[in-house]
MIVOBA-714529 format. One record per residue (C-alpha): x, y, z; residue in one letter; residue number from 1. Coordinates in steps of 0.2 Angstrom, whole numbers, plus 2048, in hexadecimal, padded with zeros to 3 digits. Example, Ala and Ser with C-alpha at 12.3 -4.5 7.8 and 13.67 -1.06 7.14 Angstrom:
<nodes>
    x    y    z  r    k
  83E  7EA  827  A    1
  844  7FB  824  S    2
</nodes>
This chain:
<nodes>
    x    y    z  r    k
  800  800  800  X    1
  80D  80C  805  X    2
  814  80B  7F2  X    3
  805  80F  7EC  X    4
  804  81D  7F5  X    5
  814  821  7F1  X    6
  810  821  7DF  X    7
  7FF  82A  7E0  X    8
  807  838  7E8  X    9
  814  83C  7DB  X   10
  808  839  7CD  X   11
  800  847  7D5  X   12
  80D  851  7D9  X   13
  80F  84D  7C4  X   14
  7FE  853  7C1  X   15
  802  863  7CB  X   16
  80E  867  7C0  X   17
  80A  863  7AF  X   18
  7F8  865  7AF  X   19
  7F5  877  7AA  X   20
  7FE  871  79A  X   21
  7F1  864  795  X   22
  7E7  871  78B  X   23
  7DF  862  782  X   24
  7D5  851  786  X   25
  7E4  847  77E  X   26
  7EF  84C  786  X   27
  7E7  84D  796  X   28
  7E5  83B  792  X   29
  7F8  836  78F  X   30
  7FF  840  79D  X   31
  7F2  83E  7AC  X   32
  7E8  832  7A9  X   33
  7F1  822  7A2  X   34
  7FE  826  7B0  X   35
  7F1  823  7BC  X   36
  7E7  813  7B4  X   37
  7FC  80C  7B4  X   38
  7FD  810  7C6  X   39
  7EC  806  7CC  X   40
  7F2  7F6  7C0  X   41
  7E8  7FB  7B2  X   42
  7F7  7F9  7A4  X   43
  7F2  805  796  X   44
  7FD  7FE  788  X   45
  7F4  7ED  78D  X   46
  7E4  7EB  782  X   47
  7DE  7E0  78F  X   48
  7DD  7EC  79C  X   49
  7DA  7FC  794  X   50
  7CF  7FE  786  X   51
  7CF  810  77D  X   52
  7C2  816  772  X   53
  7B5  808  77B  X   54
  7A6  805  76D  X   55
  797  7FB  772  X   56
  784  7FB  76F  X   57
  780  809  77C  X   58
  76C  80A  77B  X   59
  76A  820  777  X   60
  77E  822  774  X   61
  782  826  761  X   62
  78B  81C  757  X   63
  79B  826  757  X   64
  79C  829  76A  X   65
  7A8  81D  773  X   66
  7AD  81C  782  X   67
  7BD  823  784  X   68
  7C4  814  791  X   69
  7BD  803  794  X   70
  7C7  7F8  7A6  X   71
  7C7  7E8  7A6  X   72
  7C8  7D9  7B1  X   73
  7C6  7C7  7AC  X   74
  7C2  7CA  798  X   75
  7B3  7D4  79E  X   76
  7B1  7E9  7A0  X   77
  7AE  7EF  7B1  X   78
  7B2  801  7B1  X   79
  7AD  80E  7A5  X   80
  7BB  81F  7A4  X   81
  7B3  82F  79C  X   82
  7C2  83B  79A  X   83
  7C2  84F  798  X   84
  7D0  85B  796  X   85
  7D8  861  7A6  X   86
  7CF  872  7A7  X   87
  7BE  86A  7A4  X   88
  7AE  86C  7AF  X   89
  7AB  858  7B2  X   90
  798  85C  7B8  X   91
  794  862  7A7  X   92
  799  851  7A0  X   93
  793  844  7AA  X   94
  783  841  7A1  X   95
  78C  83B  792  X   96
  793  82D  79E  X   97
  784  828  7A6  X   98
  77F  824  793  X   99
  78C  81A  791  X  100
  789  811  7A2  X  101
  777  80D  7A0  X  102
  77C  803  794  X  103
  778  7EE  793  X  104
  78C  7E8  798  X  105
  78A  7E7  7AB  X  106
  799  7F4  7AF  X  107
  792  7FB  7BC  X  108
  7A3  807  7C1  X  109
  7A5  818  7B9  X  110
  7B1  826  7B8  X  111
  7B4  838  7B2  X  112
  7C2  83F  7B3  X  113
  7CC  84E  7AE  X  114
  7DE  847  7B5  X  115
  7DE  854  7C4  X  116
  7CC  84E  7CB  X  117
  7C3  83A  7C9  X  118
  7B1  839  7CD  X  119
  7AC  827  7CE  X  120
  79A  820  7CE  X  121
  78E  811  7CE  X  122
  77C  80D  7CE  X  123
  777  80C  7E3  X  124
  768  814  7DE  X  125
  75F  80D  7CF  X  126
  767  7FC  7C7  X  127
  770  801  7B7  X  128
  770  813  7B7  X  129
  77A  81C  7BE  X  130
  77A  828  7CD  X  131
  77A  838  7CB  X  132
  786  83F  7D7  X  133
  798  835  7DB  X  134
  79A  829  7E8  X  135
  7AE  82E  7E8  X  136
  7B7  83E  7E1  X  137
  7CA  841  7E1  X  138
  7D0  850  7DF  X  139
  7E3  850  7DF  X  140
  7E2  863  7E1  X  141
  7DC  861  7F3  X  142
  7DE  84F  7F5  X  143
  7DB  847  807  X  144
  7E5  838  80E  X  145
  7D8  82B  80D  X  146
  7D1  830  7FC  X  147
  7E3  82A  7F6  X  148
  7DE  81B  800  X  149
  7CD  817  7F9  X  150
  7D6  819  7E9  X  151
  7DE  807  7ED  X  152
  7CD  801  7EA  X  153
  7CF  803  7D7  X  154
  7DE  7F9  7D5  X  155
  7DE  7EA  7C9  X  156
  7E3  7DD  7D3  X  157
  7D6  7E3  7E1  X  158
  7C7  7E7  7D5  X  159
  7B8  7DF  7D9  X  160
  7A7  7E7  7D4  X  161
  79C  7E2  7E1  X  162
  7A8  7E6  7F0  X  163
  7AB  7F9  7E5  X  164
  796  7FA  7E9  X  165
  796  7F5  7F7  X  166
  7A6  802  7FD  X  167
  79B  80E  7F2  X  168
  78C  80E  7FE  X  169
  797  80D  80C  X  170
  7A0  81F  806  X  171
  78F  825  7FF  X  172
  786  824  811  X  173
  795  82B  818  X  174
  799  83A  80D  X  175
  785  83E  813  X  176
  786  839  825  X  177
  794  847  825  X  178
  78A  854  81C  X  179
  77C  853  829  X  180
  788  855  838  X  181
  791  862  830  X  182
  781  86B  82B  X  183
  77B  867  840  X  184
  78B  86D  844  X  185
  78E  87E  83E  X  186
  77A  882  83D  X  187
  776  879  84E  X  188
  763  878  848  X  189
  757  875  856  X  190
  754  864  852  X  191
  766  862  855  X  192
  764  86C  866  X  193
  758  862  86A  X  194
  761  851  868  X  195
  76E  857  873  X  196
  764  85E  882  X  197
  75B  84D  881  X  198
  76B  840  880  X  199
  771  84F  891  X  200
  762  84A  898  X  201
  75D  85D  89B  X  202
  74D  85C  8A5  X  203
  744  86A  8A0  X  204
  736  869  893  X  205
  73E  868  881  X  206
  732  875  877  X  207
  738  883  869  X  208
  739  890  877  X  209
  745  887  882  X  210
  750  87E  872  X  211
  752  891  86C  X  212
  756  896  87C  X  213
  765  889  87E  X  214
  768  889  86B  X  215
  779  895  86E  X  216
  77F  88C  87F  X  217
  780  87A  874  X  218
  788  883  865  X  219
  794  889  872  X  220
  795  879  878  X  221
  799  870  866  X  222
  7A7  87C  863  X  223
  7B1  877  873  X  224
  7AE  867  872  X  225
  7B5  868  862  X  226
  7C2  870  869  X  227
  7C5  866  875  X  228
  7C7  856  867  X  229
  7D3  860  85E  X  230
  7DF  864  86C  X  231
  7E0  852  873  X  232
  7E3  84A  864  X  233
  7F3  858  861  X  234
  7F7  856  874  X  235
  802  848  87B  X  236
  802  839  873  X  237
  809  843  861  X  238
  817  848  86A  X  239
  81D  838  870  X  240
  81B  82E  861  X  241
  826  83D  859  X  242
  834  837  866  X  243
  83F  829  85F  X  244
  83D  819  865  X  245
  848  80B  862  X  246
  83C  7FB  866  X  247
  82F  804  859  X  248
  832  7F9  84A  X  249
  831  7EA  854  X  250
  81F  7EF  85B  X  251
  81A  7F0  84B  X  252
  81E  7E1  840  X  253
  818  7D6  852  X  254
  803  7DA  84D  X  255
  808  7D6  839  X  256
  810  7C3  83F  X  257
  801  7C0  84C  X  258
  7F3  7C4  841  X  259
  7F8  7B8  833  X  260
  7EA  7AA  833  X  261
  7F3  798  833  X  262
  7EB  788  82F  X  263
  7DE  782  83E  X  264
  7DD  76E  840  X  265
  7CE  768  84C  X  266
  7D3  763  85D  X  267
  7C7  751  859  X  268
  7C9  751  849  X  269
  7DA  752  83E  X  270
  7D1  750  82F  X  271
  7C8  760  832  X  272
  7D3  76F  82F  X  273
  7CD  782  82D  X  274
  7DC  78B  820  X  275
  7DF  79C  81E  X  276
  7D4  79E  810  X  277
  7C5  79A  81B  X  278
  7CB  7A4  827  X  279
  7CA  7B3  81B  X  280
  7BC  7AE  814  X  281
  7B3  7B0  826  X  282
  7BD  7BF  829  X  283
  7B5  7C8  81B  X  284
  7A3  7C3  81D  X  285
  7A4  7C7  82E  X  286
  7AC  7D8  829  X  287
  79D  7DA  81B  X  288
  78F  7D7  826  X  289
  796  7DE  839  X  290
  783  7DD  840  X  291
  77F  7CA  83B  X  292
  780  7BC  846  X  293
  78E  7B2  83B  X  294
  798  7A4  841  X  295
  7A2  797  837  X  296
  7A4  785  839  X  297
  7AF  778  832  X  298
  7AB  769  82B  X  299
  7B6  759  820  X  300
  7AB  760  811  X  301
  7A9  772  812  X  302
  7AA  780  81B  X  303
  79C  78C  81F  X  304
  795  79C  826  X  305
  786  799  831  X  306
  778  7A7  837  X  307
  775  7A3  849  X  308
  781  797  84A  X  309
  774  78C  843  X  310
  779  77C  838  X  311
  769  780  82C  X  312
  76D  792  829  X  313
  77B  792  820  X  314
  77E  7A0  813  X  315
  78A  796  80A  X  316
  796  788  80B  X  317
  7A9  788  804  X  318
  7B2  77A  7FE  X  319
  7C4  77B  7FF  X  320
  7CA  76B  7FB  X  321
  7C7  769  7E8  X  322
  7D4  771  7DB  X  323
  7CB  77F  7D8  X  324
  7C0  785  7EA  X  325
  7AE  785  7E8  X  326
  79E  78F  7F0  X  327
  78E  78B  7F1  X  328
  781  797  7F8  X  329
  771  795  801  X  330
  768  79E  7F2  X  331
  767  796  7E4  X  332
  76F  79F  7D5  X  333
  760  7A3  7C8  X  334
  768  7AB  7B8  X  335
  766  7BD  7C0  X  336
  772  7B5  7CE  X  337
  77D  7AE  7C1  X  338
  780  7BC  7B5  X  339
  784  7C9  7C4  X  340
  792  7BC  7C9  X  341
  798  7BA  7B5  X  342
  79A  7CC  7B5  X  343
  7A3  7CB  7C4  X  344
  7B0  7BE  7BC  X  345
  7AA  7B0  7C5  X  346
  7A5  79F  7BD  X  347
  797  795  7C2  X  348
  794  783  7C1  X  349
  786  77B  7BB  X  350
  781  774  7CB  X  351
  781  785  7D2  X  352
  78F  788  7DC  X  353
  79D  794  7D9  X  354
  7B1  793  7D5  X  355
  7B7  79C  7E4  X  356
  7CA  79E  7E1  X  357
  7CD  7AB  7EE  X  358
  7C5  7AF  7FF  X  359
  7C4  7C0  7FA  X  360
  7BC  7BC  7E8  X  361
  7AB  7BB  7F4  X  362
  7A9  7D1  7F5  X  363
  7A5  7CB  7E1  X  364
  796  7C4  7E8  X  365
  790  7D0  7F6  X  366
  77F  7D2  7ED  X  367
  77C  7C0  7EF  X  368
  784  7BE  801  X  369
  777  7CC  806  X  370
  769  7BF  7FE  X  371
  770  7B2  809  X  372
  76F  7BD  819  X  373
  75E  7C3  815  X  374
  757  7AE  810  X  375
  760  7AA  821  X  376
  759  7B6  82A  X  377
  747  7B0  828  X  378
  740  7A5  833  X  379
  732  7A1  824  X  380
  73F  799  81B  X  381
  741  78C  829  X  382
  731  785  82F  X  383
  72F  774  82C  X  384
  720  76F  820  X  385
  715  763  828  X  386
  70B  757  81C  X  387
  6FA  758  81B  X  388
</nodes>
């Protein structure tokens, strides 16, 4: 990660420098753009990867528009690039990407970009067509740390569709959870003066009169505590991590070596033997659904995540011991199932279940793990049918 990093920040130093010089979209293109697809893994002299001047049967597109990138993973498109010259308004253009979007492919990623600022979107709202507003911008004018984080998202080799939705909604709720408290912050409406006195337990009747009355004692009292945040995370413990330390390296490596999953053999049963990979795989779920009751258990078979810890509620079972691993979830994969798992690259049998050849291959598959959750999670689905 760090030499990612490394590299995003003198691409944009790059772009800092060069960009008032990329007068057209061509060369905006050749000097801003490519450098960044090359930096996420996205080889732009490799046909397989990158795609220029993308042309398909976009429904409402004329015939001589074409998408000026096409990313791929696995033979298949998953990420549509519109580009614009490095001066350019992007909000003026996205329309002609949504066009392109709303198309029959399944790509379900988009991007417009002007080399100095990447607006990135998907379709949380209404299945393919695309949102109107961003789930992530990156503007490398007034980047923030974590946005050159986020960017990792995009890389080729850790490009998977469903877990980009599903970090889309998570930045989407996020980026509209901060604008309320921002907005309850500064403004310190009454409903907001009225949360606080209740959550103080203030015991005097809560109406308009008295919330107005306190209204400038709490918007007093956010700034200091504001304040007071500020100053504690600058006091102290800044000024001692800023002292050199010898043991340091040595505390850090330690977490790295214990954290490693090994292999887990069954205390009554050798032939039972939970690997890394199912480690993982429970890792993830448990990481993709926090609030659910999820627990794993081992078998000789297969390995699987129940709800409840109980044996008949299983979201899916995984079968480590072929040559190729296998899935098989508790719903059954219909063809709506099975095309969203072709599009995201992985191959289902004809009995149903799923080449899984890494754990974290399953954030292909989110949609249908939230299925499994949801079929689980009803007692419906479970009551034993008595014969009449």
């Amino acid at each position: 990660m760090n030499n990612f990093i490394n590299k995003l920040q003198s691409h944009i130093e790059h772009v800092k420098r060069v960009g008032e010089h990329c007068s057209t979209e061509e060369t905006t293109k050749q000097a801003l753009i490519l450098p960044l697809l090359d930096i996420l893994g996205f080889n732009p002299y490799d046909p397989t990867k990158v795609l220029a001047e993308f042309a398909a049967d976009f429904p409402g597109v004329k015939a001589t528009e074409r998408v000026d990138y096409a990313l791929y993973c696995n033979g298949q498109p998953v990420m549509f690039i519109e580009a614009k010259p490095y001066n350019a308004n992007l909000t003026n253009h996205a329309p002609q990407l949504s066009r392109y979007f709303n198309s029959s492919l399944g790509v379900t990623i988009g991007a417009i970009t002007n080399g100095k600022e990447w607006r990135f979107f998907t379709d949380l709202i209404n299945t393919n067509v695309m949102d109107e507003k961003p789930f992530l911008t990156v503007d490398f004018m007034k980047h923030k740390a974590e946005e050159l984080v986020q960017l990792a998202e995009f890389k080729h080799d850790n490009f998977h569709v469903e877990k980009l939705r599903f970090f889309a909604e998570e930045n989407q709720y996020i980026q509209q959870f901060k604008t309320v408290i921002k907005k309850s912050i500064n403004e310190v409406d009454l409903d907001f003066v009225r949360y606080v006195a209740q959550q103080a337990n203030i015991q005097r009747q809560l109406n308009t009169k008295f919330l107005e009355t306190i209204q400038p004692f709490v918007k007093q009292a956010v700034e200091q505590a504001i304040s007071d945040t500020v100053v504690k995370g600058l006091s102290s413990p800044t000024i001692i991590t800023a002292q050199p330390i010898e043991p340091q390296p040595t505390k850090i490596e330690q977490p790295i070596i214990d954290h490693q999953p090994v292999d887990i053999i069954h205390p009554d049963n050798e032939k039972i033997v939970t690997t890394k990979d199912e480690q993982d795989l429970y890792r993830i779920v448990s990481e993709l659904f926090p609030d659910a009751e999820l627990t794993a258990r081992d078998t000789e078979s297969y390995y699987s995540i129940l709800f409840q810890n109980k044996n008949n509620r299983w979201l899916f079972r995984y079968d480590v011991n072929r040559k190729r691993p296998t899935i098989q979830f508790a719903v059954p994969i219909d063809d709506q199932r099975k095309l969203e798992l072709f599009r995201a690259g992985l191959e289902v049998q004809a009995n149903g279940q799923v080449f899984l050849d890494k754990p974290e291959h399953i954030y292909r598959a989110v949609g249908i793990l939230k299925d499994c959750l949801a079929h689980c999670s009803n007692d419906d689905n479970f009551k034993r049918v008595l014969n009449a």
